[in-house]
Jmol script that loads the backbone (N, CA, C; Angstrom):
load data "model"
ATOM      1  N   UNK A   1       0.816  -1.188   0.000  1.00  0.00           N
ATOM      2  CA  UNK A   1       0.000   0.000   0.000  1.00  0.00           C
ATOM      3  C   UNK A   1       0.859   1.252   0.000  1.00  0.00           C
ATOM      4  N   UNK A   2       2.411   0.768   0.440  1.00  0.00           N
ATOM      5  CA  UNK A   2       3.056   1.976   0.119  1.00  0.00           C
ATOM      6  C   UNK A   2       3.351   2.802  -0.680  1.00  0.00           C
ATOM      7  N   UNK A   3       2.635   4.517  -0.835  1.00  0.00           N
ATOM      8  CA  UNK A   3       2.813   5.360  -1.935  1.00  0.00           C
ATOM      9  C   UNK A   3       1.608   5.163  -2.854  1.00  0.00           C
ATOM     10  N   UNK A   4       0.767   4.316  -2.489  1.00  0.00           N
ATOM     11  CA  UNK A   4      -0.693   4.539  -3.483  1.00  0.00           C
ATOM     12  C   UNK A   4      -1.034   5.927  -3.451  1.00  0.00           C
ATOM     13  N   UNK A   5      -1.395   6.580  -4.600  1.00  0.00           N
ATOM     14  CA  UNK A   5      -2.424   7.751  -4.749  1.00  0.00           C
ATOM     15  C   UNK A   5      -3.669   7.357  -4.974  1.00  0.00           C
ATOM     16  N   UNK A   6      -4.197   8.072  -4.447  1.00  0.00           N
ATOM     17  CA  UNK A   6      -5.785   7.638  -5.044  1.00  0.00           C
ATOM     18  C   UNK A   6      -6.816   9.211  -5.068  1.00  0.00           C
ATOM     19  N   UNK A   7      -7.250   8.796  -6.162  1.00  0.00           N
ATOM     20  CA  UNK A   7      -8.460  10.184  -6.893  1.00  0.00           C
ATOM     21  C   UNK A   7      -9.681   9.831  -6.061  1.00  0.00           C
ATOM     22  N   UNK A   8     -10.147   9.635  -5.239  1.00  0.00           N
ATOM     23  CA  UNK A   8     -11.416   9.502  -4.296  1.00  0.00           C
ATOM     24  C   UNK A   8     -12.239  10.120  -4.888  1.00  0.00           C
ATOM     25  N   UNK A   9     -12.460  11.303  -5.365  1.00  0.00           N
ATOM     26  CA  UNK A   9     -13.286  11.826  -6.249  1.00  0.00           C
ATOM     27  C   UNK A   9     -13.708  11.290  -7.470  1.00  0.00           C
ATOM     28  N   UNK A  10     -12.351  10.280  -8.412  1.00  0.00           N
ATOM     29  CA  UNK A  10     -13.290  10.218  -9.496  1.00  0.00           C
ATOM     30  C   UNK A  10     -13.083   8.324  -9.658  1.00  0.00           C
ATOM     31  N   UNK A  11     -12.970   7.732  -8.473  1.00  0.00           N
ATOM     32  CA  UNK A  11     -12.946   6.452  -8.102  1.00  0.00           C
ATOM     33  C   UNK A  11     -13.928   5.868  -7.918  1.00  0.00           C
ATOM     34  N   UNK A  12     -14.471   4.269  -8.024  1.00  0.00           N
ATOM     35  CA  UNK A  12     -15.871   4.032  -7.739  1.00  0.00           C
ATOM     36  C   UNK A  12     -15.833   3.825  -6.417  1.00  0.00           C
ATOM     37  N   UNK A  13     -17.217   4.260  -5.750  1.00  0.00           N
ATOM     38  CA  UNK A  13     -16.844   4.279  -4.636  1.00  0.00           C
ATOM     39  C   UNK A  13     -16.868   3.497  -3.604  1.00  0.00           C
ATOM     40  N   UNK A  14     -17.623   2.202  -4.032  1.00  0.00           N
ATOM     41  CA  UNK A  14     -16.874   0.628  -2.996  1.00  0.00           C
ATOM     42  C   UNK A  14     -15.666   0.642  -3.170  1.00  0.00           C
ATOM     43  N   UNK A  15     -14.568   0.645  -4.231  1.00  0.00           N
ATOM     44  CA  UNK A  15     -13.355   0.673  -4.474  1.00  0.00           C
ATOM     45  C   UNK A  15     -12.432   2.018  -3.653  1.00  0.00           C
ATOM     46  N   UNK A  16     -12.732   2.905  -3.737  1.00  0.00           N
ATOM     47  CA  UNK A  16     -12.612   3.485  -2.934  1.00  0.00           C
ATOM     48  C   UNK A  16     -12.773   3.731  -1.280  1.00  0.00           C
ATOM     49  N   UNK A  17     -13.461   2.994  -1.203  1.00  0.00           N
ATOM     50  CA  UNK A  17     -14.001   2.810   0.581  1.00  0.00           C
ATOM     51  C   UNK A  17     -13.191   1.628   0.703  1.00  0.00           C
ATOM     52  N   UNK A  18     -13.377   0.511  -0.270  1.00  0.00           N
ATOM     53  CA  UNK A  18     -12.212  -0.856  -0.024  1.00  0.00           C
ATOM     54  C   UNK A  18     -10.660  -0.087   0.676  1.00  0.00           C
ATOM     55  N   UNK A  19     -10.317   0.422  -0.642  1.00  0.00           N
ATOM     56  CA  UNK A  19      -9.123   1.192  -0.396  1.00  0.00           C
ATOM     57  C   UNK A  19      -8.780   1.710   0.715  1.00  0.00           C
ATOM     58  N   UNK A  20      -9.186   2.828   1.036  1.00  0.00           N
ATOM     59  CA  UNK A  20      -9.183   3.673   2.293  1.00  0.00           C
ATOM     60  C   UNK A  20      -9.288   2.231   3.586  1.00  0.00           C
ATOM     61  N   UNK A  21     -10.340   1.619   3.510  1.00  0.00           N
ATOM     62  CA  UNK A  21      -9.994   0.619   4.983  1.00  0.00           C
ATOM     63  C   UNK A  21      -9.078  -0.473   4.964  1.00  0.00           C
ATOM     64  N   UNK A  22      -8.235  -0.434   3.747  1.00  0.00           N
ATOM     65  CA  UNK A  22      -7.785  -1.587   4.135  1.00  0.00           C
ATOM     66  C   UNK A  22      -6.164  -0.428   4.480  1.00  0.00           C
ATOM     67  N   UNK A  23      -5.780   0.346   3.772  1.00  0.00           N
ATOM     68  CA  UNK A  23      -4.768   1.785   3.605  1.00  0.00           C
ATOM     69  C   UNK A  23      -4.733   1.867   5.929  1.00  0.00           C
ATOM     70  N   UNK A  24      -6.562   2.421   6.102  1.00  0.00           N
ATOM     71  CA  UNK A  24      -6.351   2.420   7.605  1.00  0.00           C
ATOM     72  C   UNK A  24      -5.817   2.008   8.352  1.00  0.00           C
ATOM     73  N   UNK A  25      -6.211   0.511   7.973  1.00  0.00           N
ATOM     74  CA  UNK A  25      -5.862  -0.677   8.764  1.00  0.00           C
ATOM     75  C   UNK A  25      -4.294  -1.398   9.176  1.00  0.00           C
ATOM     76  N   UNK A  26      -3.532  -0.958   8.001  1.00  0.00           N
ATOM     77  CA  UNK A  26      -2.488  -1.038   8.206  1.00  0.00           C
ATOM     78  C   UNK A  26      -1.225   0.380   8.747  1.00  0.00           C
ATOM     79  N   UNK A  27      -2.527   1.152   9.221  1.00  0.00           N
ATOM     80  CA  UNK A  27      -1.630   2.596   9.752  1.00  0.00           C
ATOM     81  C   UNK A  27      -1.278   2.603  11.017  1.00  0.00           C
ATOM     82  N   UNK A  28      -0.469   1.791  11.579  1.00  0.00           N
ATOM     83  CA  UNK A  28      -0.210   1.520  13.301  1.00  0.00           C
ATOM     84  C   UNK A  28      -0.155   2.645  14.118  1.00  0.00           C
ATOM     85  N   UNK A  29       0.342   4.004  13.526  1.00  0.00           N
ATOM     86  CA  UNK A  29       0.883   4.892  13.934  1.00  0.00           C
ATOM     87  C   UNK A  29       2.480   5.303  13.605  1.00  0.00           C
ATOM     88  N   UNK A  30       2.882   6.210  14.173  1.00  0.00           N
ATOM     89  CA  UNK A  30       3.748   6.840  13.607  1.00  0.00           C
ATOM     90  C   UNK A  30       3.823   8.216  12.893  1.00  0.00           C
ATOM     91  N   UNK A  31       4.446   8.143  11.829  1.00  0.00           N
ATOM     92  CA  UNK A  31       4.802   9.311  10.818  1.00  0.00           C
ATOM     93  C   UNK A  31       3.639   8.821   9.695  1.00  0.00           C
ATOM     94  N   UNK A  32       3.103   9.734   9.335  1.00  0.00           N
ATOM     95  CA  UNK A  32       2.344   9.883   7.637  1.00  0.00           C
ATOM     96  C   UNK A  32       2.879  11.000   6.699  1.00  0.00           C
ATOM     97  N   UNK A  33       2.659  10.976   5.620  1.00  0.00           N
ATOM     98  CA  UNK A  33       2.687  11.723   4.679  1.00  0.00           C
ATOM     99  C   UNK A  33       1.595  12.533   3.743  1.00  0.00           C
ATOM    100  N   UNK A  34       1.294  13.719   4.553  1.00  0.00           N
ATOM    101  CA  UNK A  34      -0.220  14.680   3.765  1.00  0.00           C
ATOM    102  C   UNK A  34       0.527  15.497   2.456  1.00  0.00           C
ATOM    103  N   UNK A  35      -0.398  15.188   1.370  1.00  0.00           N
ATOM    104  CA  UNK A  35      -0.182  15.964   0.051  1.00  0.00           C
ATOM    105  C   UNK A  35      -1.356  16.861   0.074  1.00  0.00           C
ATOM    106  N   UNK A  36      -0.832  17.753  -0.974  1.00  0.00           N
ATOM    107  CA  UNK A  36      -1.958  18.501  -0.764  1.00  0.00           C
ATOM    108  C   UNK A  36      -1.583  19.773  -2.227  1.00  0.00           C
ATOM    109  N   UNK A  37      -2.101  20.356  -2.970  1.00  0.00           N
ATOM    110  CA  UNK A  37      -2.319  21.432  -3.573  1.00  0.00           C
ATOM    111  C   UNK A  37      -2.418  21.401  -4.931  1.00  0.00           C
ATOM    112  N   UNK A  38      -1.502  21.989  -5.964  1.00  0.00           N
ATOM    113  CA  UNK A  38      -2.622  21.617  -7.531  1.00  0.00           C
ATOM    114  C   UNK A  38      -0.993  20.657  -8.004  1.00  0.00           C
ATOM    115  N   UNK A  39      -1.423  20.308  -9.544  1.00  0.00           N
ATOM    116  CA  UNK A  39      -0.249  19.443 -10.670  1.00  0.00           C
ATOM    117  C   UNK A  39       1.126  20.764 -10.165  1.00  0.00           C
ATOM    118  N   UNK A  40       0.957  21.840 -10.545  1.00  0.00           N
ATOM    119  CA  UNK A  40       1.855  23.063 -10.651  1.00  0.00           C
ATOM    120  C   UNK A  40       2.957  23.110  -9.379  1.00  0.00           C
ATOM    121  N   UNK A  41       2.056  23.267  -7.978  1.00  0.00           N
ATOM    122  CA  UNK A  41       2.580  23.309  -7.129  1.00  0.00           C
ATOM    123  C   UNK A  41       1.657  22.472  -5.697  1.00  0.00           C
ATOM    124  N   UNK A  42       2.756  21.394  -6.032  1.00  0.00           N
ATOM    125  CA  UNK A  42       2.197  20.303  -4.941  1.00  0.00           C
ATOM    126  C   UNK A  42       3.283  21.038  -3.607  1.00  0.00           C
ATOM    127  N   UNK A  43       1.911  20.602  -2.424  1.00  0.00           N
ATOM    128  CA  UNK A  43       2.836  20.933  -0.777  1.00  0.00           C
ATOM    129  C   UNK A  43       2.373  19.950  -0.091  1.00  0.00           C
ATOM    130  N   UNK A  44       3.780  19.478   0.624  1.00  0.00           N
ATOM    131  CA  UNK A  44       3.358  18.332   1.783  1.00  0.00           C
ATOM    132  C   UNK A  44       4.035  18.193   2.818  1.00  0.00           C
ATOM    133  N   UNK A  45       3.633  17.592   3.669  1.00  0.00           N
ATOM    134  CA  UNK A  45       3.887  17.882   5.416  1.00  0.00           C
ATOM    135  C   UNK A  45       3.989  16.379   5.715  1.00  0.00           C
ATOM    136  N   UNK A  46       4.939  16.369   7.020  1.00  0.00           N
ATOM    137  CA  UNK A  46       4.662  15.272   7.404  1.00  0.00           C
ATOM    138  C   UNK A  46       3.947  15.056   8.940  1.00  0.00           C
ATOM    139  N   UNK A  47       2.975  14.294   9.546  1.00  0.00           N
ATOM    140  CA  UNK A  47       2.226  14.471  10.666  1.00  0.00           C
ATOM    141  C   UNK A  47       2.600  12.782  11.546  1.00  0.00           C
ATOM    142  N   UNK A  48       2.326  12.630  12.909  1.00  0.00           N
ATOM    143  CA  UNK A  48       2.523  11.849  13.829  1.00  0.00           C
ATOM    144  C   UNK A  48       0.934  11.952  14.031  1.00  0.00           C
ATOM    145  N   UNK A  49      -0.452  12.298  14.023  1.00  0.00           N
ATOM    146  CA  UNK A  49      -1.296  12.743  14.741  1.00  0.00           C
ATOM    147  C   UNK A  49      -2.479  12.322  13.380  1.00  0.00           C
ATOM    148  N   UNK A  50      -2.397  11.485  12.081  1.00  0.00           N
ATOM    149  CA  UNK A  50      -3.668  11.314  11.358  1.00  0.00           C
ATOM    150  C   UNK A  50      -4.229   9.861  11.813  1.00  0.00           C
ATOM    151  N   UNK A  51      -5.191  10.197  11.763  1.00  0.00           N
ATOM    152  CA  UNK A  51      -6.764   9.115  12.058  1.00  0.00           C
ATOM    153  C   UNK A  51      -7.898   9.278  10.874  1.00  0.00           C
ATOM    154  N   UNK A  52      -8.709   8.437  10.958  1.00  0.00           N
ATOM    155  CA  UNK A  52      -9.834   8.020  10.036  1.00  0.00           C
ATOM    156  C   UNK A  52     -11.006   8.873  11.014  1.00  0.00           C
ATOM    157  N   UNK A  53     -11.441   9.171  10.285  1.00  0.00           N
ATOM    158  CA  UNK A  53     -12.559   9.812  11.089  1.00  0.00           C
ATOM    159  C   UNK A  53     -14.196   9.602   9.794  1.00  0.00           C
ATOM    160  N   UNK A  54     -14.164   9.133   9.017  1.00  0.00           N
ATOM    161  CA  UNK A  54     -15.355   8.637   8.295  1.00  0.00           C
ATOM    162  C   UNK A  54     -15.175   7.843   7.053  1.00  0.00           C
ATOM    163  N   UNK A  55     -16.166   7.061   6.941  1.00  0.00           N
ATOM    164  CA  UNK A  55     -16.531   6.136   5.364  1.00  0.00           C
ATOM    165  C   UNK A  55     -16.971   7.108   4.327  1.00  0.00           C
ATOM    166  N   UNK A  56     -18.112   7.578   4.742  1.00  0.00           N
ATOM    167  CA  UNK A  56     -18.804   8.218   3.967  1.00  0.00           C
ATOM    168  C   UNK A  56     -19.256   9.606   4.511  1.00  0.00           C
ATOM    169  N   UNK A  57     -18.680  10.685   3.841  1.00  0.00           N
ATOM    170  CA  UNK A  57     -17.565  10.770   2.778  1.00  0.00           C
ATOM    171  C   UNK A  57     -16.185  10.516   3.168  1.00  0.00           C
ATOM    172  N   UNK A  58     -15.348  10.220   2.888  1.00  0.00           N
ATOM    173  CA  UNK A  58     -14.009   9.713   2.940  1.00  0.00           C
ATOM    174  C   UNK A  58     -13.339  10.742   3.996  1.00  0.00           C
ATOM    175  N   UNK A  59     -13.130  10.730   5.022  1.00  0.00           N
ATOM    176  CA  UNK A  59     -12.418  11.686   5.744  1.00  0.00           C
ATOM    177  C   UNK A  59     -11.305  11.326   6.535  1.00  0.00           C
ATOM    178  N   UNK A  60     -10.132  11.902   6.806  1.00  0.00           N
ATOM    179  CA  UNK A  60      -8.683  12.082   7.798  1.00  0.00           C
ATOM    180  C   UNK A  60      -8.782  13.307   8.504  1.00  0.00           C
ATOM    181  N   UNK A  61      -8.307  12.968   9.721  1.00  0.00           N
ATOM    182  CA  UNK A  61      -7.648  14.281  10.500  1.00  0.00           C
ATOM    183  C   UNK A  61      -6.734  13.851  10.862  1.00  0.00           C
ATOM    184  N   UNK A  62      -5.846  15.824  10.700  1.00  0.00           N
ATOM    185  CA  UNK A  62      -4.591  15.643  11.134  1.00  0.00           C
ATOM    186  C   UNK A  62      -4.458  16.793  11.826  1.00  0.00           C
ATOM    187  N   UNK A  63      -3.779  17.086  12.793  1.00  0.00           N
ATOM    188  CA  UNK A  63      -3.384  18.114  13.045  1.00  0.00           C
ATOM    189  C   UNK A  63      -2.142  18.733  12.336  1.00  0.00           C
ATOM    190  N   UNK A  64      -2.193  19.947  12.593  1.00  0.00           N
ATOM    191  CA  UNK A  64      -0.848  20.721  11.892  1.00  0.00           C
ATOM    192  C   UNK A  64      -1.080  22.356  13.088  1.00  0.00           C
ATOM    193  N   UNK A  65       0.459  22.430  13.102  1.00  0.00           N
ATOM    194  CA  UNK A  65       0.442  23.556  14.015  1.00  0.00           C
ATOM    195  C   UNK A  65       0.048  25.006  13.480  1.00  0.00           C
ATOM    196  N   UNK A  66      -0.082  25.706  14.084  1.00  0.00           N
ATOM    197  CA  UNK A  66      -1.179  26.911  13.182  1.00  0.00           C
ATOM    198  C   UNK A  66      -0.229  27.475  12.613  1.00  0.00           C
ATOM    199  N   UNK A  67       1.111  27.520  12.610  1.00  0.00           N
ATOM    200  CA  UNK A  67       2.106  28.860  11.968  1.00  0.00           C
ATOM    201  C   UNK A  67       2.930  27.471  10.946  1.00  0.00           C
ATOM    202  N   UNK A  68       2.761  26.762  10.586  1.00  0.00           N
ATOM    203  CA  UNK A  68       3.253  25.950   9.887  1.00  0.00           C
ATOM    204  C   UNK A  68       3.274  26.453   8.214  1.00  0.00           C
ATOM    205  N   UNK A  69       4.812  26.361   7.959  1.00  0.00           N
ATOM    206  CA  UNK A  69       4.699  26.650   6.498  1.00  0.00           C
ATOM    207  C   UNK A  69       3.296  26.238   5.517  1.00  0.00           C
ATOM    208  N   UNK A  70       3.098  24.801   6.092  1.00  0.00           N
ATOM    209  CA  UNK A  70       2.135  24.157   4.668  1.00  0.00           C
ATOM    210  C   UNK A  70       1.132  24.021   5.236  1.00  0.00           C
ATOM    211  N   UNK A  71       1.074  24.549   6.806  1.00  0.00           N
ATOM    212  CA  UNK A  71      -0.654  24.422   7.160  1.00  0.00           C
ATOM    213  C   UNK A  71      -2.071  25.017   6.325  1.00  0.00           C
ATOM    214  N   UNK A  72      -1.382  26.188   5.217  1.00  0.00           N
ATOM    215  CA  UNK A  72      -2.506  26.432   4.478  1.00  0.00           C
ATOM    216  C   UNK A  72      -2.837  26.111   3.200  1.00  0.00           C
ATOM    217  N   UNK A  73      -1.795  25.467   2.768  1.00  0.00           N
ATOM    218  CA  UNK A  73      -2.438  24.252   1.834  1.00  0.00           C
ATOM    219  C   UNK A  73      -3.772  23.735   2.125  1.00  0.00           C
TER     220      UNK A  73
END
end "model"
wireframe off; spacefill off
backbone 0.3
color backbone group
């Protein structure tokens, strides 16, 4: 599962929900990797602090500290 991207938006969406729980399931903790912004200019952070927080619609939280370079991505 390491380094999958996935378009959640234009994915079907059992396949997509497959994805995401099985992606969860193997997230013990630790370090993650959040992407985030357009093709042009991609920004990404790395977090200790993401969780699953819904199926439907597909949701993560993470924290990020408020003065953080890429917190406004």
């Amino acid at each position: 599962m390491s380094g999958t991207i996935v378009d959640c938006t234009t994915s079907k969406t059992s396949d997509a929900v497959s994805l995401y729980r099985r992606t969860m399931g193997r997230l013990a903790g630790g370090v993650a990797v959040i992407l985030s912004g357009t093709r042009e200019a991609p920004v990404g952070m790395t977090v200790n602090s993401l969780v699953s927080v819904s199926l439907n619609p597909l949701l993560l939280l993470f924290c990020a500290r408020l003065h953080s370079a890429t917190a406004a991505a």
